[in-house]
Structures are given as C-alpha cells and as structure tokens.
C-alpha positions in Angstrom: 74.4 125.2 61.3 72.4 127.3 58.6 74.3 128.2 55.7 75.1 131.8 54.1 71.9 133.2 51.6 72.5 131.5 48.1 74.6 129.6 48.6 74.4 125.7 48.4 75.9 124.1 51.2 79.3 121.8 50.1 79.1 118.6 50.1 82.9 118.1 49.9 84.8 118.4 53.0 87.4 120.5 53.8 90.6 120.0 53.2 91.6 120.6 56.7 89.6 118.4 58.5 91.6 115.6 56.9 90.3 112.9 54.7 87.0 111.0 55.2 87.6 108.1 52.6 89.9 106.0 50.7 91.0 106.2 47.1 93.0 103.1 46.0 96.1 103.8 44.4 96.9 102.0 41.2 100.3 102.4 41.2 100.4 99.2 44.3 97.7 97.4 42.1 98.0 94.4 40.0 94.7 95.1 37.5 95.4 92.0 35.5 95.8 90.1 38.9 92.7 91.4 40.1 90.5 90.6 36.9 92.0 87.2 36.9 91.0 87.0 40.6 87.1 88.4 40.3 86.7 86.1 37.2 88.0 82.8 39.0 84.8 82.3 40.6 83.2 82.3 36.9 86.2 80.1 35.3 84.8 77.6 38.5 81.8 77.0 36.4 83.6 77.1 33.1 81.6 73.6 31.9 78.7 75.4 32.0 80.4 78.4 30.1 79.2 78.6 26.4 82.0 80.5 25.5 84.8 78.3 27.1 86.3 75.6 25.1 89.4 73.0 25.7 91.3 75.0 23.1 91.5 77.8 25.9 92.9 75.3 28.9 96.7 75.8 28.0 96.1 79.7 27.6 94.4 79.6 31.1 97.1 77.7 32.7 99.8 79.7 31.3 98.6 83.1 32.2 97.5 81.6 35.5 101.3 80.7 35.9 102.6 84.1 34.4 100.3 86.4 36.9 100.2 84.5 40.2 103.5 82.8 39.6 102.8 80.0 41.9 100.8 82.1 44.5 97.3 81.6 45.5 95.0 84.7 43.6 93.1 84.5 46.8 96.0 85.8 48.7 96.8 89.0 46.3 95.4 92.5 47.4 92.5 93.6 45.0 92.4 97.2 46.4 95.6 98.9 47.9 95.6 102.1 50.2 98.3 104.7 50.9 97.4 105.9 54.1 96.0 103.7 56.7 92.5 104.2 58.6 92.9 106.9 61.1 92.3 106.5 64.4 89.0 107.1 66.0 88.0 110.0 67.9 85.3 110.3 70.7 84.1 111.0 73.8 87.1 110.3 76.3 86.8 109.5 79.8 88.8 111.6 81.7 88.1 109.4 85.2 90.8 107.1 85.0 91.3 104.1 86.8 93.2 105.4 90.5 95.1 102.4 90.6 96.1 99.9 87.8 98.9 97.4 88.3 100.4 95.6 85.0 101.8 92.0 85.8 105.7 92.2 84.4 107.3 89.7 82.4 110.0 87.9 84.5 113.1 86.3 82.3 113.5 82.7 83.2 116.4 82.3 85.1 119.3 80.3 83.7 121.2 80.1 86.7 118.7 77.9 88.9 115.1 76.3 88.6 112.9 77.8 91.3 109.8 76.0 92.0 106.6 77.8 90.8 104.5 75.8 93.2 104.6 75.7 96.9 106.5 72.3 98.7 103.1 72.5 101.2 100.1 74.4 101.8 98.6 74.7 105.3 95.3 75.6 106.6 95.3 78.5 108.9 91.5 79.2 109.6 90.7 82.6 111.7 94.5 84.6 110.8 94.1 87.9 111.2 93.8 90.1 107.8 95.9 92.8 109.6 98.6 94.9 107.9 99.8 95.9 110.5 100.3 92.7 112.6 103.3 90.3 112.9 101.6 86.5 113.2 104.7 83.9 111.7 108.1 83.3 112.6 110.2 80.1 112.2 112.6 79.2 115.2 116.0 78.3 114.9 115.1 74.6 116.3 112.6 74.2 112.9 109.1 75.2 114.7 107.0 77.3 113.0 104.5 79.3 115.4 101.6 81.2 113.9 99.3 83.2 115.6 95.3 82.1 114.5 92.6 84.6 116.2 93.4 84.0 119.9 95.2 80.7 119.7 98.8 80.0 118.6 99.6 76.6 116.9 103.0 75.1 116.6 103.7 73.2 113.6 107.3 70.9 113.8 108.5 71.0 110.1 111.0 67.8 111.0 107.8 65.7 111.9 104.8 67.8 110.8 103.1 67.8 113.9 100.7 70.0 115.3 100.8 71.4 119.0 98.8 74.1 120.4 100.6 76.3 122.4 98.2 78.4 123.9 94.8 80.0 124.0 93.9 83.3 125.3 91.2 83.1 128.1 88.8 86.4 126.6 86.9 86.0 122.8 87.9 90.1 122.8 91.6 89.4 122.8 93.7 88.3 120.4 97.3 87.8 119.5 99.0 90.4 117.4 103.1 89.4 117.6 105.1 86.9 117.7 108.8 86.8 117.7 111.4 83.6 118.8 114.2 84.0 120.3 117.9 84.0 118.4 118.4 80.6 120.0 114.8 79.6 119.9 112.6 77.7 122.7 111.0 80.9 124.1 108.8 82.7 121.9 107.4 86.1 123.1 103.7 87.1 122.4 102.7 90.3 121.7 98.5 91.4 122.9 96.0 93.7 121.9 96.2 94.6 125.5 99.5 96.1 125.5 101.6 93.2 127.2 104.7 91.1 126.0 104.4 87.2 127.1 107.4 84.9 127.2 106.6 81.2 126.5 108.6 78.1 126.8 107.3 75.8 124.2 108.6 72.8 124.9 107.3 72.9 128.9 104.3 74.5 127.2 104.6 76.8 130.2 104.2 81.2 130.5 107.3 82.0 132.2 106.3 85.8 132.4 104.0 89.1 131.3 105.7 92.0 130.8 103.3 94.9 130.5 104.0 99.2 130.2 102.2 99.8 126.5 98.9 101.6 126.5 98.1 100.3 123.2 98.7 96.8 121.2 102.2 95.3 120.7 102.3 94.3 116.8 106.2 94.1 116.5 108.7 92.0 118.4 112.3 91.5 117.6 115.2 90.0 120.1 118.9 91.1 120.4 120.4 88.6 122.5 118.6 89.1 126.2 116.9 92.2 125.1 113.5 91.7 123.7 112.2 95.2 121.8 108.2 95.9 121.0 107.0 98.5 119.2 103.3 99.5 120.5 100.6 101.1 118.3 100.8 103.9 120.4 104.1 104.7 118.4 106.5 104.0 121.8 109.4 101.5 121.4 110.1 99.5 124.9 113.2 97.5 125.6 112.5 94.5 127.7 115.5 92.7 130.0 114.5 89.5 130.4 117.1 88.8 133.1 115.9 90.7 135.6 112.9 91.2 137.7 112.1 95.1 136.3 112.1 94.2 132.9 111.8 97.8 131.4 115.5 99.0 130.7 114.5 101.7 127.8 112.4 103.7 125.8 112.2 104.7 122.0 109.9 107.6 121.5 110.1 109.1 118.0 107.2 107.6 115.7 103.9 109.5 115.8 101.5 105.9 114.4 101.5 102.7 114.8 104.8 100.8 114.6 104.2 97.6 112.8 107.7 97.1 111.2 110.9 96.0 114.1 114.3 94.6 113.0 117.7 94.5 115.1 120.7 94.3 112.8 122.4 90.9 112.6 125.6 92.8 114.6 123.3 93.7 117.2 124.5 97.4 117.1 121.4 98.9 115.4 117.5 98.6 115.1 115.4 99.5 112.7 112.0 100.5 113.4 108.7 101.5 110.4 105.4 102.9 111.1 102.1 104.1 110.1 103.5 107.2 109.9 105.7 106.2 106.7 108.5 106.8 108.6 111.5 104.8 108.9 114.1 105.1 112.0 117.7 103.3 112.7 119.1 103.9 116.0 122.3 103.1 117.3 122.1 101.3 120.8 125.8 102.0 121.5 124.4 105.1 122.4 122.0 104.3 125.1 118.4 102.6 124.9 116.8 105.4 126.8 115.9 108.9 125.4 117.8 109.2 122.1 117.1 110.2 118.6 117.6 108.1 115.8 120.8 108.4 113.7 118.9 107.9 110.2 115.3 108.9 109.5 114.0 108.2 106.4 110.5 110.2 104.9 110.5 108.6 101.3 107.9 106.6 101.8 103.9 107.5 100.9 102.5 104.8 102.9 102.7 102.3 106.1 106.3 100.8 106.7 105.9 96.9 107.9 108.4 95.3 105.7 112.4 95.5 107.0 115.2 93.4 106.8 119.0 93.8 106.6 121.4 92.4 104.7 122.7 89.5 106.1 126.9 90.1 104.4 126.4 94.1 105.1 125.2 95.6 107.9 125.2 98.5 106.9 122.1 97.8 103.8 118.5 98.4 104.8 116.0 97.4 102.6 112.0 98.6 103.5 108.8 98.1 101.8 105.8 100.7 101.9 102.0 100.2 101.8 99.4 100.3 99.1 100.0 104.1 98.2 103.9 103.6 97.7 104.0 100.3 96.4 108.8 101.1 96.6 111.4 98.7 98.0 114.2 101.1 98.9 117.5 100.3 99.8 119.6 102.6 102.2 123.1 102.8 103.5 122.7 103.9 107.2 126.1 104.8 107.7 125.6 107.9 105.2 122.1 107.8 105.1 122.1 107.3 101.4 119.4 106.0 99.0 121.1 103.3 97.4 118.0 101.8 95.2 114.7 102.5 94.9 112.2 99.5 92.9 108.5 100.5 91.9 106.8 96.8 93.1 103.6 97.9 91.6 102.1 96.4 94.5 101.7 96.8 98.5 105.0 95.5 100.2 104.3 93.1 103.3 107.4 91.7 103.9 111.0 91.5 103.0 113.6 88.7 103.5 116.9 88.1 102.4 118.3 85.2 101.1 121.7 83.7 103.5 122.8 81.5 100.8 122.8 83.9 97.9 122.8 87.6 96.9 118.9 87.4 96.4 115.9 89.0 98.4 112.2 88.0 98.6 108.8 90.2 98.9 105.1 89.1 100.0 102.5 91.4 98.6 99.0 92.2 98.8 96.7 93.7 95.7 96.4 93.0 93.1 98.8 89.5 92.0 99.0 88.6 95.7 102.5 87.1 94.8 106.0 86.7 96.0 108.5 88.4 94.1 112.3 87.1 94.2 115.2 89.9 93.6 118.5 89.5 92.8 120.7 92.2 94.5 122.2 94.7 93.9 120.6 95.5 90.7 117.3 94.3 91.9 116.0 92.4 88.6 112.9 90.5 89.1 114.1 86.2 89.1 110.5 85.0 89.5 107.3 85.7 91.1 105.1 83.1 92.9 101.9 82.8 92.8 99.1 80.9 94.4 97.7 82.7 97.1 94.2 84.4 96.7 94.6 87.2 99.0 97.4 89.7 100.2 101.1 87.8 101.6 100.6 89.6 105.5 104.0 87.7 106.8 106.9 86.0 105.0 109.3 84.2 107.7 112.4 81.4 106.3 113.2 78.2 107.7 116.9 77.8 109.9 118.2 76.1 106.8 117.9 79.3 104.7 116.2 77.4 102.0 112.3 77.7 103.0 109.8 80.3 102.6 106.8 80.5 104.5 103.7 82.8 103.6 101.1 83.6 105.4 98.4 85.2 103.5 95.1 86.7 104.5 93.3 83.6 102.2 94.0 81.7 105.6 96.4 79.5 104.2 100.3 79.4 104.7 102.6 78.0 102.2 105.9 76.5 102.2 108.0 77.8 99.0 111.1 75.8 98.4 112.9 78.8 96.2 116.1 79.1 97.9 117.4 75.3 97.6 121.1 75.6 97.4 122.9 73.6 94.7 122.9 70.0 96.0 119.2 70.3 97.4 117.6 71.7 94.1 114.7 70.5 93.1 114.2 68.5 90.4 111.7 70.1 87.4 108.3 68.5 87.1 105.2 69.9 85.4 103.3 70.4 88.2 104.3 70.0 91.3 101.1 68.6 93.9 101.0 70.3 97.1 100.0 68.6 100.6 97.9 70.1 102.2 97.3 70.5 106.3 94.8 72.0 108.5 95.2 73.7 111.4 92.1 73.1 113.1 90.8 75.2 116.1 89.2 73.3 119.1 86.9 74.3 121.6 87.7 78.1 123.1 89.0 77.8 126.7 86.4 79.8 129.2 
C-alpha cells in the first residue's frame, strides 16, 4: 500500500494489531542463575582455563549450591515470557468434514467382566451387504439359520454342525428374511420374489409358499400361529398358517420399504419401521385388517430396521435409525412418549435386549463397526466390541440369553459371550483366541 507524501513509512506496528514479539520479563528471571548457566559450558573446560585455579573450587561449589540449590542449571528458564505465543491465523477451510464420528471412552465396568473378544468367529461367504434385509435368527432349540446369497445354512451351536437347509433353484433369486418360529422347527423364508416359505428343518422339507407381495419380503416376525411380513412395497400381510387361505389381514400405512418387524412379547402389539423413517405400533386387539396404527413416531432422519421391546415392560420400545440419524430412542406406547433419546454416533442395525439383566445391545455400521452394550434406563455405554471390519447388518441371541451373534457385512458372524450370567462368567484372560468356521457354499442346484 503506498504511503502518504513525506512521510517515512513506520516500521513499528500498531498497537492494535496486537504484539508481534516477545520481551522477557526480568521480574520471573534468575540473572545470576542464568550467567551461571551460560558460563557452565566454559567452567567444563576449566583445566584449560588460565584464569581458573584450585583456590576458586570451594567458591564454585558453594555458589553452585546457593543458586541451584540442589537443582540441575540445565533445568532453570533462561528467558521468561508474560504472555504466551498467540495463536495462528490463516486461511480456514470452511468445507468441513459432513460426517465425523469420535470413538467415546467407555468406563470399565465394575459390576461384571464382559469379553472383548468374540467366543467364535464363523465364515459366512456371499451374505448380503443389505440394510435393509433380515438374514440371522437363533431358534429356541439352539439352531442358528443364516441366509448366504441363495442358500441357507444351519449351524447346531450344541454340536457345531453344519447342515444346508436349502438352495434356491434361480442365480437371480435370493433370500432376504428369515424368522423361526416362537417354539422353533419351522423357520419361514422371506424372497426377493414376494413369497413367504415355511420350512421344517429337521425333515429338511418345504411344507408351504405363501405368496400376495408385489415386492420382496425383508421382515418376518411370528405371534403364535400368525406369521407377519412386511414387503418393500410398504404393505404389512398377516399370514395364518392353519388354514388353507393363509391371508387373514393387511397393514397399509408405510410409504418405503419396511425392513424393521417386531410383535411384542404379550402378543397384543406390533411394531413395524421403514425406509420412510417412520415408526408404527398397532394394536391387534383391534382387528388385523384395515386399521391405523395407535402410535406413529416421525423422529427419526433416516431408515428404521432396528426394534426390540423390552422384555419386563411391554409397554418400552426402543428403535434405531440409519446413517443420517445415527438415535436410539425409547418410547412408551401407551402415551406415546419419548422416554430417551441416545446420539450412537453411528448407523443403528439392530437392537436387542438383554433377558437376564436391565442391559440392551446395538450392531452398527460406519465408522467403528462395533457392538455397543447399554445399561437401561439411563442408557450409559458398558462396553463396545469390536472386531468386525465392516457394518453389524443382524444381531440375533442365543435361547439361553447369554449369546450374541453378529452378522456383519465382512462375511463373517461372531459369537459374543457378553451376557454370561453370574455362575457362567467368563474367566479374564489377555486374549482370548477365537475358532474359527467356514461356511462353505457347494455346487448351485440347476
């Protein structure tokens, strides 16, 4: 910037635009110190010093003594500085990062040791990396059926042995729900075709197809005979498996896909998520066919898969939302009441609750790809798991109560042992070395 005619430009700075260098103060200063310390490095060579003399050692020792007092010189401040450097200024960049997630530190819990590290990992080669699909559930009689591209494998957890339950007879389909029933044996199977199959697993044998959706059947959850799938068309379908005409109902409300279906343990209520970020409870003591729902819930920003209700109060809700809301919420349908509301800080999956204690547990996707354990009601993080290397798609527990299983788009599903009850806890080790199973595909039936 050119400067006004004669006159010589300042080369002092304003006093406004704050201070552009240091000045020691002297009043924090030890000068004596500081000579002492600048002329150690000469007393080093004090042989060679034509001045020095022994006469001078006991002077030298005692004011070394007197102005360190013990301390080492090399540790006293030469220079000292009132203010401290100021911060630096730039160019900032205003695009910041869209989506950050910061990994939060989780107190170690007094109460119980939960294993960090998973009591098995299996291999589970061609699982669908789906949100929006449903492709594990453990049976009441301790089978664990996943669904892997168009096949589903049955793994016994009571002798670890492998069984391959079907395979579907087109490479264009493929299986996108699963669900056992309440006393197990019969698994239904939801298609991207829009049917509902009912299996007998231990005769290996289809016993039926019940068909009706236009679109594929992602979720699948039993209330005694009744067998409800949720379509990604958005229609809900009530399937009586006693009799011949198997479609007793119809639930027509969401405007997406439904991926997320739950009936309450008392039977008297379903809750039902979808793509729409919409969460719906209906009461079936009203009828199955052309209601409304008695609680919708709009809080969510994203997809609704995860659901579960409490197992001691049927009247608690908890749901999970997608990547864009990243919230567990808690709701009280009889008054249709937020009762909690947790930032995850990650996409929720899946949501279980503990039947031993008063705990809950969430798969997630990006960016940790962990399981996080809750303790209710105040919802405090207990622990997070970690392991897998891509998002937790489907959490599902073993009959005992005590067994997680995560399936995880990393095509691998792991077995976490994190709700051992008292007398079954495990024992703390320093690493813990998983065994590891495959699942492996055979030759596609044609």
């Amino acid at each position: 910037m050119p400067t006004q005619k004669g006159k010589t430009p300042s080369k002092t700075p304003n006093k406004q635009s704050g201070p552009d260098r240091f000045i020691p103060s002297r009043s924090s200063q030890d000068i004596d110190l500081s000579h002492f310390a600048i002329m150690k490095e000469k007393g080093e060579n004090e042989e060679n010093d034509p001045d020095w003399s022994p006469s001078k050692a006991p002077y030298q020792n005692q004011l070394n003594t007197v102005l360190n007092k013990g301390d080492n010189p090399q540790d006293t401040k030469i220079l000292s500085f009132n203010n401290k450097c100021p911060a630096a200024t730039g160019h900032s960049n205003r695009m910041k990062v869209l989506y950050s997630y910061s990994k939060t530190t989780v107190p170690k819990s007094a109460a119980r040791n939960i294993p960090q590290q998973p009591d098995r990992i299996l291999d589970a080669p061609d699982l669908l990396d789906d949100y929006y699909l449903n492709l594990l559930d453990w049976s009441t009689s301790n089978i664990l059926a996943v669904a892997l591209g168009t096949a589903i494998y049955l793994w016994n957890a009571t002798t670890c042995t492998i069984a391959q339950l079907l395979n579907m007879q087109s490479e264009n389909d493929y299986i996108t729900g699963l669900s056992w029933t309440p006393e197990g044996g019969i698994l239904a199977v939801g298609t991207n075709a829009g049917a509902v199959q009912l299996w007998d697993t231990e005769a290996e044998k289809l016993l039926r197809v019940m068909t009706g959706h236009a679109a594929r059947v992602g979720a699948l959850s039993w209330n005694s005979h009744i067998v409800s799938s949720g379509s990604r068309s958005g229609a809900i379908h009530h399937h009586d498996v006693r009799v011949p005409d198997h479609h007793v109902g119809s639930l027509i409300e969401h405007t997406q896909e439904v991926c997320g279906l739950t009936w309450s343990p008392d039977g008297r209520h379903l809750a039902s998520g979808g793509n729409d970020n919409v969460v719906n409870v209906w009461d079936t003591t009203l009828a199955l066919e052309g209601v409304s729902p008695v609680q919708t819930f709009t809080h969510h920003l994203a997809a609704v898969k995860a659901l579960a209700w409490c197992p001691w109060n049927p009247v608690i809700l908890a749901s999970g939302g997608g990547t864009a809301d990243r919230h567990i919420r808690l709701w009280n349908i009889s008054n249709g009441s937020c009762v909690n509301a947790i930032d995850t800080n990650s996409q929720v999956c899946s949501i279980l609750w503990s039947t031993e204690l008063k705990e809950m547990i969430s798969g997630h996707g990006y960016s940790q790809n962990q399981l996080t354990i809750w303790k209710y009601p105040q919802m405090n993080r207990i622990a997070e798991l970690t392991g897998h290397e891509a998002r937790v798609l489907s959490l599902t527990m073993s009959p005992c109560g005590t067994t997680v299983a995560s399936a995880a788009a990393d095509e691998t599903i792991r077995l976490w042992k994190c709700f051992a009850k008292d007398k079954e806890k495990v024992k703390k080790t320093a690493q813990t070395k998983s065994v590891k199973e495959t699942f492996s595909l055979p030759s596609r039936i044609r």
